[in-house]
MMTF fields as JSON, N, C-alpha, C and O atoms, coordinates in Angstrom:
{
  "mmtfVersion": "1.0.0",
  "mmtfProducer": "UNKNOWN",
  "numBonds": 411,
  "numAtoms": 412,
  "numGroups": 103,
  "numChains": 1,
  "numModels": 1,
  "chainsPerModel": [1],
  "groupsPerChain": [103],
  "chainIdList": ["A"],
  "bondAtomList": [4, 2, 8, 6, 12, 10, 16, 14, 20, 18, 24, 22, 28, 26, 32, 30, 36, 34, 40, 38, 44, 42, 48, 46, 52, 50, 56, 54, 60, 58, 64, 62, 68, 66, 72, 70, 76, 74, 80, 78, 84, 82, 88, 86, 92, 90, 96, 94, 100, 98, 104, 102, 108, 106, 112, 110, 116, 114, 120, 118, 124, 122, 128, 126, 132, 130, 136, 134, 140, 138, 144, 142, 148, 146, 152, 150, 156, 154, 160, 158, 164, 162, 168, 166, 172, 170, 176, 174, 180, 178, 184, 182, 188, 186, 192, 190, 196, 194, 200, 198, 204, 202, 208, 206, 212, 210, 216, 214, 220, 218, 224, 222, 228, 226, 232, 230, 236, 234, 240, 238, 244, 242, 248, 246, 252, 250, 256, 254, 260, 258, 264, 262, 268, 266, 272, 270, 276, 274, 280, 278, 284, 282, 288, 286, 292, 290, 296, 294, 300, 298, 304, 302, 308, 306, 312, 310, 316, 314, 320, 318, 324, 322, 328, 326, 332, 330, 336, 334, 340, 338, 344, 342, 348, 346, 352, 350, 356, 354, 360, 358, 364, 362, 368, 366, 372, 370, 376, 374, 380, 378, 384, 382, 388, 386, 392, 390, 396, 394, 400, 398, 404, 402, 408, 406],
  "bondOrderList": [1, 1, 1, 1, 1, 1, 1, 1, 1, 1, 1, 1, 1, 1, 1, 1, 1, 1, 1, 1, 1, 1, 1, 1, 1, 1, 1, 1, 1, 1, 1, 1, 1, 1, 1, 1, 1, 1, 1, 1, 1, 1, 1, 1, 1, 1, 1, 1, 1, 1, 1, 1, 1, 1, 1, 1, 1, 1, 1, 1, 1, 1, 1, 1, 1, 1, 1, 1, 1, 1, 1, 1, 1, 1, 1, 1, 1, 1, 1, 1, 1, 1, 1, 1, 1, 1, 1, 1, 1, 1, 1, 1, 1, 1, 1, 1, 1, 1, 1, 1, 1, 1],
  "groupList": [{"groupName": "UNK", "atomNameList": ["N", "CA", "C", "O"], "elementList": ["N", "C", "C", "O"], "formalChargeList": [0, 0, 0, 0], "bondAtomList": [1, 0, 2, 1, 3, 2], "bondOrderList": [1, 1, 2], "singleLetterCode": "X", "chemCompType": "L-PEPTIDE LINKING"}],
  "groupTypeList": [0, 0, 0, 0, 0, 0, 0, 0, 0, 0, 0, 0, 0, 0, 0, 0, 0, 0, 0, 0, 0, 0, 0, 0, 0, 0, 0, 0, 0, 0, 0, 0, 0, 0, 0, 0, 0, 0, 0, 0, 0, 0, 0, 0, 0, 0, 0, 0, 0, 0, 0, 0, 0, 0, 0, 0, 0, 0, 0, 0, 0, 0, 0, 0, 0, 0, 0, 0, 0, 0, 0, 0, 0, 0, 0, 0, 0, 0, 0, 0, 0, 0, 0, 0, 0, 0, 0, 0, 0, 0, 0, 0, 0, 0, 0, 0, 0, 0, 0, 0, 0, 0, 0],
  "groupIdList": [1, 2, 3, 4, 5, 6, 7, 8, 9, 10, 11, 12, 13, 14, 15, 16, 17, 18, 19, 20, 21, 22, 23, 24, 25, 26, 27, 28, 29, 30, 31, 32, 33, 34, 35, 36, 37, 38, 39, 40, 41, 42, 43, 44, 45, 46, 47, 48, 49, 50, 51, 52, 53, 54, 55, 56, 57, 58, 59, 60, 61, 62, 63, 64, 65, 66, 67, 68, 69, 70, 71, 72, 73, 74, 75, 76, 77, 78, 79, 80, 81, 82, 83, 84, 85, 86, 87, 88, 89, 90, 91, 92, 93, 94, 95, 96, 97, 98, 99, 100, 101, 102, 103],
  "secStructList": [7, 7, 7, 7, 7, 6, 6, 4, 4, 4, 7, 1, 7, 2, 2, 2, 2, 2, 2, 2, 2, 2, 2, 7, 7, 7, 6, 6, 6, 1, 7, 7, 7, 6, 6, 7, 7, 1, 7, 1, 2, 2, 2, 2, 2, 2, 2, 2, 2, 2, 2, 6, 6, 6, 7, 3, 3, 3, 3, 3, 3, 7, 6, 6, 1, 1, 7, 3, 3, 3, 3, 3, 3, 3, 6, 6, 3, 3, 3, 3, 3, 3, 3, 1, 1, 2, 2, 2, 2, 2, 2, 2, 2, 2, 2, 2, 2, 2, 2, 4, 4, 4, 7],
  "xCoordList": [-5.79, -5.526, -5.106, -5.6, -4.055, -3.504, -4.993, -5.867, -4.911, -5.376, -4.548, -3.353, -5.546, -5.103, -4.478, -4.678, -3.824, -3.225, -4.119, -5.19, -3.855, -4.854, -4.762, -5.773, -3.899, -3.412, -4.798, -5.876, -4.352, -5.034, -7.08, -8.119, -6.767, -8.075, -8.95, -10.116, -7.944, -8.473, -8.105, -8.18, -7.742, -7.702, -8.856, -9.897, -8.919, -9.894, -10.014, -10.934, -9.352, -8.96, -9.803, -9.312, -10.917, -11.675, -11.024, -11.601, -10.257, -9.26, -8.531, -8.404, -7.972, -6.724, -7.498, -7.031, -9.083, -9.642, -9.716, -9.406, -10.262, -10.343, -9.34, -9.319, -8.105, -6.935, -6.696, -6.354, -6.895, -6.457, -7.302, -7.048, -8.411, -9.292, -9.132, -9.436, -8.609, -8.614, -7.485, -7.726, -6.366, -4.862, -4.132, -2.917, -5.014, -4.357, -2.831, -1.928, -2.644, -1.343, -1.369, -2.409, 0.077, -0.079, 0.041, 0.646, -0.994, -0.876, 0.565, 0.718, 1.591, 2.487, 4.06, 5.09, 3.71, 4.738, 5.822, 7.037, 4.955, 5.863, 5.173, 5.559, 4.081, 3.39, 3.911, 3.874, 4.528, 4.936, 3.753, 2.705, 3.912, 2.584, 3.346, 4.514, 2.02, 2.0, 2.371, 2.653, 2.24, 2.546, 3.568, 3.415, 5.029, 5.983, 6.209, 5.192, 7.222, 7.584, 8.127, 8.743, 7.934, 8.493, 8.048, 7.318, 8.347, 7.787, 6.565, 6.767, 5.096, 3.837, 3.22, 2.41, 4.174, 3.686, 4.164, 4.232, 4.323, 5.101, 3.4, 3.06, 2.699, 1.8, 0.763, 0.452, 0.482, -0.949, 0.191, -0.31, 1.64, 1.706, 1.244, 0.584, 1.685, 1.35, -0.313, -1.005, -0.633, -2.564, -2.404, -2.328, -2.366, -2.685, -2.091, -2.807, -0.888, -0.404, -1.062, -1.43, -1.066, -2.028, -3.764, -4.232, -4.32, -5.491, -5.903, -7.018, -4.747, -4.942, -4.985, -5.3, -4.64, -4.671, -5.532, -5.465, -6.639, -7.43, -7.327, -8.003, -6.372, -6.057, -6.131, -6.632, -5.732, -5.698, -5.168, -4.942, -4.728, -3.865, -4.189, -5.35, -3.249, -4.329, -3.28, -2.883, -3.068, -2.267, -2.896, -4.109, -1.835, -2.103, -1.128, -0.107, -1.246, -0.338, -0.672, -1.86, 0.214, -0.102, -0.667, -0.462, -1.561, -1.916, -1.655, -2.436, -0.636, -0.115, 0.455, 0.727, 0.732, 1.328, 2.854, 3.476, 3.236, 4.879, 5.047, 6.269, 4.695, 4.532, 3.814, 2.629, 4.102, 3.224, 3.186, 4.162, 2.025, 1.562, 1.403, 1.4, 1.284, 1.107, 0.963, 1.791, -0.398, -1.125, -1.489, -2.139, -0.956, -1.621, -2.316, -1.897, -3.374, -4.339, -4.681, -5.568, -4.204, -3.887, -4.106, -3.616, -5.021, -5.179, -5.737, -5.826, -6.075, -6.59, -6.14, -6.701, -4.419, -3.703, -3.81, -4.102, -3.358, -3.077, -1.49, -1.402, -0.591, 0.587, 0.805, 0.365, 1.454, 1.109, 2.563, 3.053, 3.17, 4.97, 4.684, 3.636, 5.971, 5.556, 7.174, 8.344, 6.811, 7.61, 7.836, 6.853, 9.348, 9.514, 9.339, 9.221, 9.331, 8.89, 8.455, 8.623, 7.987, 7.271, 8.301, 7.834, 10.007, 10.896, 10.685, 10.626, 10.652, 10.559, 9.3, 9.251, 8.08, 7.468, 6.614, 5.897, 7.587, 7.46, 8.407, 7.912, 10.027, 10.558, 9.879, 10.025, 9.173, 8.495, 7.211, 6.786, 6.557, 5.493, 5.855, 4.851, 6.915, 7.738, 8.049, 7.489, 8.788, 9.279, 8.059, 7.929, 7.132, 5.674, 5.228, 5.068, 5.141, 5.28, 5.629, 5.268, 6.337, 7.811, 7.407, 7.276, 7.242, 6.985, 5.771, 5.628, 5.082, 3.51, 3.433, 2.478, 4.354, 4.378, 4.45, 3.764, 4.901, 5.249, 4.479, 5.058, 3.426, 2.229, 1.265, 0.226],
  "yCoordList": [-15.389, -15.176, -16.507, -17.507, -16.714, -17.941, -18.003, -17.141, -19.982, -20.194, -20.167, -20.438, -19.728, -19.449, -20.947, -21.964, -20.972, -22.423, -22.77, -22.167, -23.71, -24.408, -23.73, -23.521, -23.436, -22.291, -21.489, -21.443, -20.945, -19.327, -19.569, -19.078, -20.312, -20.949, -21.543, -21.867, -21.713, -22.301, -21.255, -21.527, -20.137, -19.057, -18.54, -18.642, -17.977, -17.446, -15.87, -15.13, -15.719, -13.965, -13.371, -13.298, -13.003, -12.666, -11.054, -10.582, -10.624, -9.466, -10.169, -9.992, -11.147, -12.613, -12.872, -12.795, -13.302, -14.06, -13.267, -13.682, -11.688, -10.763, -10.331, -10.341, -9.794, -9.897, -10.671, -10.244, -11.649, -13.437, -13.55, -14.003, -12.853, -13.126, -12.08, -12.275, -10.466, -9.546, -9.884, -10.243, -9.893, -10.104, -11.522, -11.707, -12.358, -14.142, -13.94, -14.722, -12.856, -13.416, -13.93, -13.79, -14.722, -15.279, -13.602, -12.531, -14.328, -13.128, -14.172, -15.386, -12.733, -13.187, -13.833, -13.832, -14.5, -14.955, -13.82, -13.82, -12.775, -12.087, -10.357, -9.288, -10.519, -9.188, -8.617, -9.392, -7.386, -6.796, -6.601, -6.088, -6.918, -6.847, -6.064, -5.745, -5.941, -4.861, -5.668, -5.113, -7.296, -7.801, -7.89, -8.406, -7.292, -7.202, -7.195, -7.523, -6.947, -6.253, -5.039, -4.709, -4.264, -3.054, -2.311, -2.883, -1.415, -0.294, 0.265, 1.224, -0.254, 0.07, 1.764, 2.579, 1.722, 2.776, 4.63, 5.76, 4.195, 5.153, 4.941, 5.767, 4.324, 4.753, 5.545, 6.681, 5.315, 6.157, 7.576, 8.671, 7.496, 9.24, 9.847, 10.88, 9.055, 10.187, 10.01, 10.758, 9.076, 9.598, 10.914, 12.083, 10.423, 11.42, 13.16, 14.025, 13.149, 14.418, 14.922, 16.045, 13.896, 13.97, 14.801, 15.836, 13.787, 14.268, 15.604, 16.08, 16.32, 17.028, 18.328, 19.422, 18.046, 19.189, 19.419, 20.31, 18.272, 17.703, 17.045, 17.325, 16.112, 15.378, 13.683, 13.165, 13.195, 11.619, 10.8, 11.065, 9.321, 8.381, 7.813, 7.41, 7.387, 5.891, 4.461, 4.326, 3.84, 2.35, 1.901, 1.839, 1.489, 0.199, -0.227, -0.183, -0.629, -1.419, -1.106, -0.999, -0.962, -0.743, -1.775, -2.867, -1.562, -2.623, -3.702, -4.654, -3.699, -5.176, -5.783, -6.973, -5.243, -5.72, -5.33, -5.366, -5.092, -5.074, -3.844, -3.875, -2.902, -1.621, -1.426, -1.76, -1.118, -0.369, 1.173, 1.916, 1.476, 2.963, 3.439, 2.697, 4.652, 5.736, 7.019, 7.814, 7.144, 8.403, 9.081, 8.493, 10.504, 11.592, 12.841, 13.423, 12.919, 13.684, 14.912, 14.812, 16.264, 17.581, 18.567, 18.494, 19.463, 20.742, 20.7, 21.821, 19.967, 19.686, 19.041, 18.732, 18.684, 18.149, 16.342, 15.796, 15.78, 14.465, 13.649, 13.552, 13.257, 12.713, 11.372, 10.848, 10.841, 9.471, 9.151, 9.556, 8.101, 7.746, 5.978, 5.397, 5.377, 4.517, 3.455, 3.828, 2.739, 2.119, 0.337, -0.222, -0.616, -1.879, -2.528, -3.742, -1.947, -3.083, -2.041, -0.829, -2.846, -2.313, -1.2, -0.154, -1.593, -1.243, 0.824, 1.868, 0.482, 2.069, 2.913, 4.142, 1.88, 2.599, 3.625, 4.612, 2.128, 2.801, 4.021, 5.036, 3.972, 4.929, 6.65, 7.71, 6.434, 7.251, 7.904, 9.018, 6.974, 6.881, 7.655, 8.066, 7.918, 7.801, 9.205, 10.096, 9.63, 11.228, 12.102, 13.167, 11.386, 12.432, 12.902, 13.997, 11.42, 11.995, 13.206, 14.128, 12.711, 13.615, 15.257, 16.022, 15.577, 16.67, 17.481, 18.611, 16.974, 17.55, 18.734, 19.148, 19.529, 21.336, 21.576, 22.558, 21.157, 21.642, 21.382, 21.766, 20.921, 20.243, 21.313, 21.042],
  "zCoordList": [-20.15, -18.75, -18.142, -18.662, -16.856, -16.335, -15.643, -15.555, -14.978, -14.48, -13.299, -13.179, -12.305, -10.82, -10.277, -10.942, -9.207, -8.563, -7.789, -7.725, -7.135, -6.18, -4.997, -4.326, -4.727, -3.459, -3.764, -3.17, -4.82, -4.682, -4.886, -4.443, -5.549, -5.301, -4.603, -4.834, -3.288, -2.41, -0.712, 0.486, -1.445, -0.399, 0.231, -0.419, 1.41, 1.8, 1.701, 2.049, 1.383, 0.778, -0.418, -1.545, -0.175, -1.208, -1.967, -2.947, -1.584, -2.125, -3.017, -4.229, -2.161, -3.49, -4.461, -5.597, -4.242, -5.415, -6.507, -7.623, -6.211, -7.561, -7.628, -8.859, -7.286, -7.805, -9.069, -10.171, -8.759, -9.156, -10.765, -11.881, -10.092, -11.455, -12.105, -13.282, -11.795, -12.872, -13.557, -14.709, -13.254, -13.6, -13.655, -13.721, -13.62, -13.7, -13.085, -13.381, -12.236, -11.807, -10.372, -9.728, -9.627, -8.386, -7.236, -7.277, -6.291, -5.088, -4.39, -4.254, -4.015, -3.219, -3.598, -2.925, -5.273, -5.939, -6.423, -6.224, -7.173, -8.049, -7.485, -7.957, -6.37, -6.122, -5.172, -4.216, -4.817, -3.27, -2.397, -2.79, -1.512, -0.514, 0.983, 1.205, 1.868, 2.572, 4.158, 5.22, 3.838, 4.994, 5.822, 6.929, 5.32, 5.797, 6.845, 7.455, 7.665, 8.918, 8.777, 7.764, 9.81, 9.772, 11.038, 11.847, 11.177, 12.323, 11.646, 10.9, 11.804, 11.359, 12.05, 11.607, 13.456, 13.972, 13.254, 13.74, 12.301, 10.818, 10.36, 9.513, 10.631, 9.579, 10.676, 10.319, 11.312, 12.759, 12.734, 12.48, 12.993, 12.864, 11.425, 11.316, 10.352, 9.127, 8.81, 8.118, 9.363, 8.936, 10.003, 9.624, 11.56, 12.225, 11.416, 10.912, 11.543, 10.735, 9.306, 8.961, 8.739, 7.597, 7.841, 7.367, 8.773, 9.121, 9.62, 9.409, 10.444, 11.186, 10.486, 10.954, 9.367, 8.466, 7.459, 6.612, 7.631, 6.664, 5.327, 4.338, 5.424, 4.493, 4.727, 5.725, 3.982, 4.046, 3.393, 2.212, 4.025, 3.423, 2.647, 2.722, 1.267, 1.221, 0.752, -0.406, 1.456, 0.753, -0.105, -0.301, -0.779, -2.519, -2.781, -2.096, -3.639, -4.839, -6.321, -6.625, -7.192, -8.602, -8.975, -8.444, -10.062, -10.43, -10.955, -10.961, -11.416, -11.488, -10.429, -10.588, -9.299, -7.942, -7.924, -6.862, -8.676, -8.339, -7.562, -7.41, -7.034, -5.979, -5.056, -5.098, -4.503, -3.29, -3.421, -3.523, -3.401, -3.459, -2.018, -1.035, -2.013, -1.03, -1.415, -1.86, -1.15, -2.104, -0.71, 0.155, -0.569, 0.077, -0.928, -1.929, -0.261, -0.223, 0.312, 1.16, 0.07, 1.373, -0.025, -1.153, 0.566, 0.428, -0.804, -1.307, -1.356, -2.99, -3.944, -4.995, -3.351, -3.997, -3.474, -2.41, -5.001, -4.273, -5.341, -6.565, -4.389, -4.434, -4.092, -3.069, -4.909, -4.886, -5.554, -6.608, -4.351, -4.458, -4.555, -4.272, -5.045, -5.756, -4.541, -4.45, -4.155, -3.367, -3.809, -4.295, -3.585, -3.835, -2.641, -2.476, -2.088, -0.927, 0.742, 0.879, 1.603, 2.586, 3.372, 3.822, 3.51, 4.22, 3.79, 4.439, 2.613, 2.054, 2.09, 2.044, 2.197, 2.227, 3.49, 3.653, 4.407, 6.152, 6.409, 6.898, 6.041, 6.094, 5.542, 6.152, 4.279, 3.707, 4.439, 4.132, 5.584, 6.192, 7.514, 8.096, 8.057, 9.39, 8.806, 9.445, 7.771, 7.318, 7.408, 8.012, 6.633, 6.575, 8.365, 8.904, 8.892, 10.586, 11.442, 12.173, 10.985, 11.317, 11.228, 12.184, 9.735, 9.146, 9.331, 8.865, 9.891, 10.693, 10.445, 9.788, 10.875, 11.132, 9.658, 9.371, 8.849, 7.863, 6.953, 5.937, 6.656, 5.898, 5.568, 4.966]
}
């Protein structure tokens, strides 16, 4: 396993540190993360729509970091889409919105 950098070692991100320590890889170098910009308000409609039907969201990342996940949870079922970066995964977040009635 790599040894972590001084950066990461000297982060205050206790999410970064076990990251860091399961997978010796860098947070942020080579990982897609969720910090992006984007229109966030794509995500409060699809929980809400989500919820209202009794279901639920959940953000991640694969485990090695190179994705971002987005796993819904509805009716017994659970679906889980696999996104490169935040831009898609808001657009994706914003459709589910959208689609409320139809859930």
């Amino acid at each position: 396993m790599a040894k972590p950098t001084k950066q990461q070692e000297q982060s205050t991100s206790p999410l970064d540190a076990a990251f860091v320590a399961a997978t010796g890889k860098s947070v942020g170098a080579t990982v897609t993360s969720w910090e992006q910009g984007g229109d966030w308000t794509a995500v409060a409609r699809a929980l809400d729509a989500v919820a209202q039907h009794g279901g639920a969201v959940m953000l991640g990342r694969t485990r090695d970091g190179g994705q971002l996940t987005v796993g819904i949870y509805l009716k017994g079922d659970k679906t889980t889409h696999y996104f490169d970066n935040t831009e898609q995964a808001l657009t994706y977040l914003d459709a589910v919105g959208n689609i409320a009635g139809a859930l």
